[in-house]
C-alpha positions in Angstrom: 31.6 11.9 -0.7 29.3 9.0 -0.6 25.6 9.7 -2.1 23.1 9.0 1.1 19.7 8.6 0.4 16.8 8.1 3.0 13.7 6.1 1.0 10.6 6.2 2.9 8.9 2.1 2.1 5.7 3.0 1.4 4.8 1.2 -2.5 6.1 -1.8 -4.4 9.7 -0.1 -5.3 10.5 1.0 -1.9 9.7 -2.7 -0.6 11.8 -4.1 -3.4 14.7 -1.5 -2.3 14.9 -3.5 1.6 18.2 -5.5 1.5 18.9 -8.6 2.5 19.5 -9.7 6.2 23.3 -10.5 6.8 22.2 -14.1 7.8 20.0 -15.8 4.8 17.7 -17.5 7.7 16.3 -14.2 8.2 14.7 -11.8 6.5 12.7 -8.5 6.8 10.5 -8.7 3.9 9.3 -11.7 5.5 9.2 -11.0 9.4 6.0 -10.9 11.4 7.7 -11.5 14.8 6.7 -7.6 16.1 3.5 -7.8 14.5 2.0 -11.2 15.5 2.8 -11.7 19.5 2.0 -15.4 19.0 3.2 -16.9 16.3 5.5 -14.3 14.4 8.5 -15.5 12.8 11.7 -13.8 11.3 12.2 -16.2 9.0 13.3 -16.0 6.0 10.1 -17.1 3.6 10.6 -16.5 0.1 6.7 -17.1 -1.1 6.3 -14.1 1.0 7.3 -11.8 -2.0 8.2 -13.8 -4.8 5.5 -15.4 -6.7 7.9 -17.7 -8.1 8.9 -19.2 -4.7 5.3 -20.0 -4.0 4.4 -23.9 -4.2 1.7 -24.3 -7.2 -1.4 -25.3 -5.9 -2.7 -28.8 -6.4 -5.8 -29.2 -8.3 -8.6 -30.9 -6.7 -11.1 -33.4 -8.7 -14.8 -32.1 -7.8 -16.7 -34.5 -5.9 -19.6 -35.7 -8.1 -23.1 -34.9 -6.7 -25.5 -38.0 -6.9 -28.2 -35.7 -6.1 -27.3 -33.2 -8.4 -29.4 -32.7 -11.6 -28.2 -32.4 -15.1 -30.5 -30.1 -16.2 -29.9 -26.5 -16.0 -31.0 -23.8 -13.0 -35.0 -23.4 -13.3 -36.4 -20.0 -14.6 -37.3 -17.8 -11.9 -39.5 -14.8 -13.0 -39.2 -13.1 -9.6 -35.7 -13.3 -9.3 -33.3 -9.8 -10.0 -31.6 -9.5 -13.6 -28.2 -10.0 -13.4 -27.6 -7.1 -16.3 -28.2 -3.6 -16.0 -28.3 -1.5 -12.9 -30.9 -1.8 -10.2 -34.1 -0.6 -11.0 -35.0 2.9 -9.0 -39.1 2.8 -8.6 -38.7 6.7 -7.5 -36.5 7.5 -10.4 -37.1 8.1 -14.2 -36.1 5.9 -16.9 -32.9 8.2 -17.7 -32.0 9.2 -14.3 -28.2 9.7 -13.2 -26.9 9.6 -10.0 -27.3 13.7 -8.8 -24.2 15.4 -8.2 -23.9 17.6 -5.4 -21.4 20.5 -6.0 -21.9 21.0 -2.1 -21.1 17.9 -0.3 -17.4 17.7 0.5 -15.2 15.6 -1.3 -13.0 12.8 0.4 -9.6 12.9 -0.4 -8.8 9.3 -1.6 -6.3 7.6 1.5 -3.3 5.6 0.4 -3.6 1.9 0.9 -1.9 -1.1 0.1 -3.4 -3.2 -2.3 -4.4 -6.5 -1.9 -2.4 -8.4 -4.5 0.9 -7.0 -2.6 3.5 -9.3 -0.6 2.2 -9.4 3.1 5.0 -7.5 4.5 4.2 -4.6 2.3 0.7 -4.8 3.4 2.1 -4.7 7.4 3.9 -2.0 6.6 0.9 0.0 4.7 -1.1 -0.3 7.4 -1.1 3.0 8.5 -0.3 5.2 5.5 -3.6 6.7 5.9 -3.2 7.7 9.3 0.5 7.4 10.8 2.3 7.3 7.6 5.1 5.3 6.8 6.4 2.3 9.2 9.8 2.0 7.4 13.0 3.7 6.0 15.7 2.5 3.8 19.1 3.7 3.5 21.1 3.7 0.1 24.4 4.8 -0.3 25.1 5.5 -4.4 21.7 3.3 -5.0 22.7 0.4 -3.0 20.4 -0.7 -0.4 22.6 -1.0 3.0 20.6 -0.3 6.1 16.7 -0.6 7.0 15.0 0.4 9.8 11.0 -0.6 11.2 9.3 1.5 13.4 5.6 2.9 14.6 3.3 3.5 17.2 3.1 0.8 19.9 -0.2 -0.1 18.5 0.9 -1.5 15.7 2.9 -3.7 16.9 1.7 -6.4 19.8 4.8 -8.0 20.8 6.5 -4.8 22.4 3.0 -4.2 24.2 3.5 -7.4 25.6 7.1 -7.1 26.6 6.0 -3.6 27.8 3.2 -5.0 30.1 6.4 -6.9 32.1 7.6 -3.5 33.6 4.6 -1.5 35.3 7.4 1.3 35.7 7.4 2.0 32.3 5.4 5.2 31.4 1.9 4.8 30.2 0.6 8.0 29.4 1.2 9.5 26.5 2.6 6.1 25.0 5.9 6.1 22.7 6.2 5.1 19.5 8.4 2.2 19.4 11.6 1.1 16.7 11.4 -2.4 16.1 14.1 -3.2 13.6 17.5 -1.8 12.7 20.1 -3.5 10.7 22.7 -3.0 8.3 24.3 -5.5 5.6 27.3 -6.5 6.7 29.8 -4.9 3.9 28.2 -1.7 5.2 29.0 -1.8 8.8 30.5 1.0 11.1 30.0 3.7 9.2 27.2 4.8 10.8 24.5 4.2 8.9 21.9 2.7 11.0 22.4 5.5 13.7 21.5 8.0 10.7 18.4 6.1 10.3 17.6 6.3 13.6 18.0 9.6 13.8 16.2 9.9 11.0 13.2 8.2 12.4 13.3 10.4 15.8 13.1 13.6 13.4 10.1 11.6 11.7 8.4 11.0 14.7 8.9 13.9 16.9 7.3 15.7 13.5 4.2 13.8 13.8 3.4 14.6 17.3 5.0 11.8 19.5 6.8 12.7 23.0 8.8 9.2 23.0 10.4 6.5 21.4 11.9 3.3 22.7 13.4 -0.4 21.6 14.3 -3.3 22.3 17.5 -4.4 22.0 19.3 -7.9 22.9 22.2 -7.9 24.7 25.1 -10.2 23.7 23.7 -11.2 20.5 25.7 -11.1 17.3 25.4 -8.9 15.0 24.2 -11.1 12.0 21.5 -12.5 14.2 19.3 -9.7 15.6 18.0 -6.7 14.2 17.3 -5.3 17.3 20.7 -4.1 18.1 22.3 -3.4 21.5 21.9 -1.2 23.8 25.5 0.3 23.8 23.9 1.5 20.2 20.8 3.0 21.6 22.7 4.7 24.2 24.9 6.1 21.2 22.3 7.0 19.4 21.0 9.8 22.2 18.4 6.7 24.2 18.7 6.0 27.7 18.3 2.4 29.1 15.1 2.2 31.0 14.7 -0.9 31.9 18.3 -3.0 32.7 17.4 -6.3 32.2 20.0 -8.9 31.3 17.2 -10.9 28.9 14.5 -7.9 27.7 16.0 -4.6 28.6 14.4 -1.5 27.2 15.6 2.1 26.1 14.2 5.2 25.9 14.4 8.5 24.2 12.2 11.6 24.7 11.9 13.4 21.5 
């Protein structure tokens, strides 16, 4: 039997663990569409994660001041050293900073760091909070299926489509799936409903009532990740809204 493994993406390695769309012009470590209502994309953009792919940037000449003088800054007797740590007036010479062995402690709350590809940092946003807004699927340590989910709030675009059907329920709000897909080779075996189950399990653990997506009827496989919504309905969702263009499905958890 096949090795299945479910890989919360929440660091660098589970990022670098997403597989590749089955069409090249797209690409999840590079898609904003959920996340930016405006102007997200799901292109594919390589500079997105790989330094290499990034243009170098263009030197520019500095412009030469005519005003500027030659010789160097002024001495400023009033102004703050630049060495050393601020001085205390109220404190002694050798102070340290008091330690209080009765203040509480924060615990330190994961983050993404800034030097990480942009997707990762969408995804990280709330690891302190929510937790994790993606899964990855591996069968025998090949990446096969991916799957991109969290609370409505994260993600404008489906507030907007939401907003089109007043019906809808508004109180308490789902969390919402964005994304599923599966590579190609990997097809109909069932993967990407065991991620969605998956991420029903997930969420129904962290306190939400609902989940719904998105899907897009009639489109082909290789171009959506949004599936359709004979999948959903598979997959335990019922279809909320029927529309022939932005039809929505639902699942109370």
């Amino acid at each position: 039997m096949a090795g299945i493994r479910i890989i919360d993406v929440r660091d660098g390695d589970g990022f670098g663990r997403i597989p590749a769309c089955a069409d090249p012009g797209f690409d999840h470590r590079s898609c904003d569409y959920w996340e930016d209502a405006d102007r997200g994309s799901k292109a594919a953009r390589a500079s997105w994660w790989d330094p290499a792919a990034r243009p170098a940037p263009t030197p520019r000449p500095a412009a030469a001041n005519p005003f500027a003088s030659t010789a160097g800054p002024a001495f400023n007797p009033f102004a703050p050293s630049t060495s050393g740590p601020p001085l205390n007036p109220f404190g002694g010479d050798e102070d340290d900073p008091i330690d209080n062995p009765f203040a509480p402690r924060r615990a330190a709350r994961p983050a993404m760091g800034s030097d990480q590809p942009r997707k990762l940092q969408l995804l990280g946003r709330g690891l302190a909070v929510f937790g994790t807004y993606a899964k990855v699927l591996e069968v025998d340590g090949q990446s096969v299926a991916y799957v991109q989910f969290g609370p409505l709030s994260a993600y404008p675009r489906a507030q907007r489509l939401r907003e089109l059907y007043p019906k809808l329920p508004a109180s308490p709000l789902p969390a919402v799936v964005t994304c599923i897909a599966t590579t190609a080779d990997a097809r109909r075996a069932g993967h990407a409903a065991r991620l969605v189950a998956a991420v029903c399990d997930d969420l129904a653990g962290r306190g939400f009532a609902a989940v719904e997506a998105y899907p897009e009827p009639g489109a082909r496989p290789d171009s959506t990740s949004a599936a359709s919504p004979a999948f959903w309905e598979a997959c335990g969702f019922v279809v909320a809204i029927d529309d022939d263009r932005f039809p929505v499905v639902r699942r109370e958890l």
